[in-house]
Backbone as a ProteinNet text record, in pm:
[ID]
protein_1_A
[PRIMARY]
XXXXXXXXXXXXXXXXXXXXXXXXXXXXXXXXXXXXXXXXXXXXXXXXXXXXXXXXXXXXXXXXXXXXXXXXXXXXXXXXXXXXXXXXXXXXXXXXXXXXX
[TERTIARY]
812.9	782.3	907.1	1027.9	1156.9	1191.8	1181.7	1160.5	1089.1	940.9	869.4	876.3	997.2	985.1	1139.5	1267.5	1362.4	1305.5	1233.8	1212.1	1088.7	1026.7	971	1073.5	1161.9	1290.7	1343.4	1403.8	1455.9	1337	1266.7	1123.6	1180.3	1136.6	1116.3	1242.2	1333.2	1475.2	1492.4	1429.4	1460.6	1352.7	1276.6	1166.2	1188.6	1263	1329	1405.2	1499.5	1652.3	1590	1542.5	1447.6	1380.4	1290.2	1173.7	1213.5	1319.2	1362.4	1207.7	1160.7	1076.6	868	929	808.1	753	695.5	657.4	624.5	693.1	649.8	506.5	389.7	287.8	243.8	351.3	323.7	337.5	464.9	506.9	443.8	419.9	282.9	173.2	119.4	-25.7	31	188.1	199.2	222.8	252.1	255.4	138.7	23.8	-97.5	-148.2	-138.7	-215.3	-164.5	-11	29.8	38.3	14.7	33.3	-82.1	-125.4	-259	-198.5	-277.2	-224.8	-332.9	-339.5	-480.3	-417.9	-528.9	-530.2	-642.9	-565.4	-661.3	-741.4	-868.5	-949.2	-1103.8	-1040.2	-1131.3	-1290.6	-1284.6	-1461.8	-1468.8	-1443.8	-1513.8	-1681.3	-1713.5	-1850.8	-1961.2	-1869.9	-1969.1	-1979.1	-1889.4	-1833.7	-1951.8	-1950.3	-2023.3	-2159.1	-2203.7	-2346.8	-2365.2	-2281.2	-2361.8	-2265.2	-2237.7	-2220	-2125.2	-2016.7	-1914.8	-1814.8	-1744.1	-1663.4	-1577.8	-1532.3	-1369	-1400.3	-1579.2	-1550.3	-1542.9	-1657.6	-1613.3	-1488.2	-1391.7	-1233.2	-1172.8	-1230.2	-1178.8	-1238.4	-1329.3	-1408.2	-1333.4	-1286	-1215.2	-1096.4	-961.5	-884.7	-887.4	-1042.4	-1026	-1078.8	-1130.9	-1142.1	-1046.6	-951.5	-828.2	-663.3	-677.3	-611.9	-667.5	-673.1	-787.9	-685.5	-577	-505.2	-523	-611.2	-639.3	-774.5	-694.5	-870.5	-869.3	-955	-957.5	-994.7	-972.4	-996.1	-1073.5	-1188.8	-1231.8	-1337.5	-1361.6	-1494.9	-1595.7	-1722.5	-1825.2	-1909	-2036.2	-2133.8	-2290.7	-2335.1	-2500.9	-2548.7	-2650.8	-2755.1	-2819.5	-2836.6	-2885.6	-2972.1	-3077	-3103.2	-3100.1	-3100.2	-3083.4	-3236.8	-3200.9	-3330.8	-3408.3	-3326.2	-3442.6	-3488.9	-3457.1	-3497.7	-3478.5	-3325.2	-3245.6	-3164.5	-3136.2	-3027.7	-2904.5	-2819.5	-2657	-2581	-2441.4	-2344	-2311.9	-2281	-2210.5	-2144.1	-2007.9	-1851.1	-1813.3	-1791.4	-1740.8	-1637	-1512.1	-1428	-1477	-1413	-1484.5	-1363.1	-1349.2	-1237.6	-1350.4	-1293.3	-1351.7	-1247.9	-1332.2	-1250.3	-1310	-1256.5	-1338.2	-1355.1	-1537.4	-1554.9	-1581.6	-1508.8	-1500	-1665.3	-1669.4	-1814.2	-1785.1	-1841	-1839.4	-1951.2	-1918.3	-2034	-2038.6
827	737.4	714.2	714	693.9	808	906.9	1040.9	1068.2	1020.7	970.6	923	806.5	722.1	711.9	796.2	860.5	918.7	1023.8	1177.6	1117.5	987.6	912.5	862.4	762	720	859.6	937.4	1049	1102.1	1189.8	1219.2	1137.4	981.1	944.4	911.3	882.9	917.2	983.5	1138.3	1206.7	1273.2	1224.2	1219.5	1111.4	978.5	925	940.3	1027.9	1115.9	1211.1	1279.7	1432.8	1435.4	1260.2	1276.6	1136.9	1117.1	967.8	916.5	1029	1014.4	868.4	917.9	882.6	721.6	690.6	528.7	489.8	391.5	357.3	338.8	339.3	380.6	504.8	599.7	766.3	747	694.7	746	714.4	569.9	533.2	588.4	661	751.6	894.4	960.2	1055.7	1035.2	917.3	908.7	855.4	810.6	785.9	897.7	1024.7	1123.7	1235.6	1183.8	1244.9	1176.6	1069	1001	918.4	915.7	817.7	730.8	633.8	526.5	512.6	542	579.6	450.5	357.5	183.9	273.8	197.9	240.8	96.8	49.5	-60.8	47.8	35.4	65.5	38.9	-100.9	-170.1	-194.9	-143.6	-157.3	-84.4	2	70.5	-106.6	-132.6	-227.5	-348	-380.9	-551.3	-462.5	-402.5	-365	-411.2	-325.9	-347.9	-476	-533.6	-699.5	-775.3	-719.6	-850	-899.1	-855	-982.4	-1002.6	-1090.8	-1103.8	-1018.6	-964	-903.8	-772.1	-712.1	-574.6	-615.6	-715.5	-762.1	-774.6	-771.4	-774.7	-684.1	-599.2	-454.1	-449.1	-419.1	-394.8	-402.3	-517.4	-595.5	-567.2	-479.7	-419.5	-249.5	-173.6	-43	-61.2	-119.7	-148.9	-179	-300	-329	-204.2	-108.9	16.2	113.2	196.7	324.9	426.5	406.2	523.2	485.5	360.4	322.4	411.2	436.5	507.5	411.8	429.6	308.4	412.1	471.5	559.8	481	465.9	410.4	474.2	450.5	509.4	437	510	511	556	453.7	564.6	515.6	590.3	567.8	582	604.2	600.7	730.6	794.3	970.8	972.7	1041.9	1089.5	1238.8	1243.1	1364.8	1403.7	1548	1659.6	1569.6	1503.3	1469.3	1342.8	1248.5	1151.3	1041.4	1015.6	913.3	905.6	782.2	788.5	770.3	785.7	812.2	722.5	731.7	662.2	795	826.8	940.5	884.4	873	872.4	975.5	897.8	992.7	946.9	994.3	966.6	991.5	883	869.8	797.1	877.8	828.8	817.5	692.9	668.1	614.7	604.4	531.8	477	396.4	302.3	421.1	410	436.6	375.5	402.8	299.7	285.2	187.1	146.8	156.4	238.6	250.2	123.2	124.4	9.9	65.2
-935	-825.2	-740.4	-849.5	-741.4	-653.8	-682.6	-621.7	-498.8	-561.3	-407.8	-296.5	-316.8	-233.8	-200.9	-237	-186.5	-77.8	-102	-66.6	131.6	60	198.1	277	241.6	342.2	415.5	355.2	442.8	475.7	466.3	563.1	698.2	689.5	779.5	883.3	802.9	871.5	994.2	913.3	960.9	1068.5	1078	1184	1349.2	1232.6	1350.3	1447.3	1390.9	1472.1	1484.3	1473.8	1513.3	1668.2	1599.7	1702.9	1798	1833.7	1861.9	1969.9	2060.5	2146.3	2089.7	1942.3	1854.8	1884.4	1892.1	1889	1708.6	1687.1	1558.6	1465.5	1568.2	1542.7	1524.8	1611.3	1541.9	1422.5	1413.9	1281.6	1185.7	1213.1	1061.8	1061	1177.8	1159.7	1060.9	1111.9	1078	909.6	844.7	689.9	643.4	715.2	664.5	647.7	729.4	708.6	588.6	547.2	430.7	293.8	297.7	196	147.8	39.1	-26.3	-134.1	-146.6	-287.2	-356.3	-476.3	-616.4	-714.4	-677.1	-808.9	-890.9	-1002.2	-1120.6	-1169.5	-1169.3	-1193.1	-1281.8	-1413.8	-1522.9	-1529.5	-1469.8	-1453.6	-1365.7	-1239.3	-1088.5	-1117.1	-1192.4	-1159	-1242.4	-1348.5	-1388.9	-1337.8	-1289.9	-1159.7	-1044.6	-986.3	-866	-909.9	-1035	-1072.4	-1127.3	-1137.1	-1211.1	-1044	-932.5	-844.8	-847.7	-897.5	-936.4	-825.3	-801.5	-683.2	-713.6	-757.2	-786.4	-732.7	-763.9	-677.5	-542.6	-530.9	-348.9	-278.6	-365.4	-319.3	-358.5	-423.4	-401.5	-307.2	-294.4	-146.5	-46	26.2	110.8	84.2	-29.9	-32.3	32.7	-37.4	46.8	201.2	188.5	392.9	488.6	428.7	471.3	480.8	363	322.1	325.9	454	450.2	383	351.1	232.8	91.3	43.8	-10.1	-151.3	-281.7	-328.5	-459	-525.3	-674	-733.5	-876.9	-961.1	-1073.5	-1145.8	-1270.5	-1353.8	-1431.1	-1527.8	-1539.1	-1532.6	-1467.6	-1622.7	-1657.8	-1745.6	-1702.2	-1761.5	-1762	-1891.5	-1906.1	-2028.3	-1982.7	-2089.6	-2028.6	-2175.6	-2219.2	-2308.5	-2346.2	-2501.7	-2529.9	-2580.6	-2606.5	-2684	-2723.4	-2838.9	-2914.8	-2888.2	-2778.4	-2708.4	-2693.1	-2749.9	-2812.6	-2701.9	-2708.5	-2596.2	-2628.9	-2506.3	-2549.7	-2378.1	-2442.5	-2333.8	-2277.6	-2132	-2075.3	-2004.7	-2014.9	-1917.3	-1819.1	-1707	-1645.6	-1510.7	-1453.9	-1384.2	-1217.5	-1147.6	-1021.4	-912.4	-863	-709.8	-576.7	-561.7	-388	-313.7	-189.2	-73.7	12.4	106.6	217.4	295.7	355.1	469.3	578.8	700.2	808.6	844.9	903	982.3	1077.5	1156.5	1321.6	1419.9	1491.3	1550.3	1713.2
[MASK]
+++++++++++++++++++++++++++++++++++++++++++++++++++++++++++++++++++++++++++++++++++++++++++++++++++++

């Protein structure tokens, strides 16, 4: 992570003295479009399905951060062959999609 975020200061450094012409809003479009941030929230699939406020504020976090994704695990109830049922896990990244109006 320290690496990362060395390796971002100079990037942008050096985009500054490069590109002195840039407006500081380039520049933050030009690291939004390279850079994403992945939260890890384990029970967002089950907070969503029972309602709970906390996904609502995730919610209201990826809307607010469109570089924004939440990574968590996700299951259902699936049955098998013989007609029993079972837990199935499975990993799931999203992100806000804007609403246009």
């Amino acid at each position: 992570m320290c690496c990362a975020v060395l390796w971002l200061w100079l990037w942008l450094c050096c985009a500054v003295l490069c590109c002195a012409d840039l407006e500081v809003s380039e520049i933050d479009d030009l690291v939004k479009s390279k850079f994403q941030y992945v939260v890890s929230c384990q029970v967002y699939g089950q907070q969503k399905r029972e309602l709970d406020p906390k996904a609502t504020d995730i919610d209201f976090l990826l809307a607010r951060h469109p570089n924004l994704r939440v990574a968590y695990i996700d299951n259902r109830k699936a049955r098998t062959a013989s007609g029993a049922t079972k837990d199935e896990f499975f990993s799931v990244l999203i992100k806000s999609v804007p609403v246009w109006m």
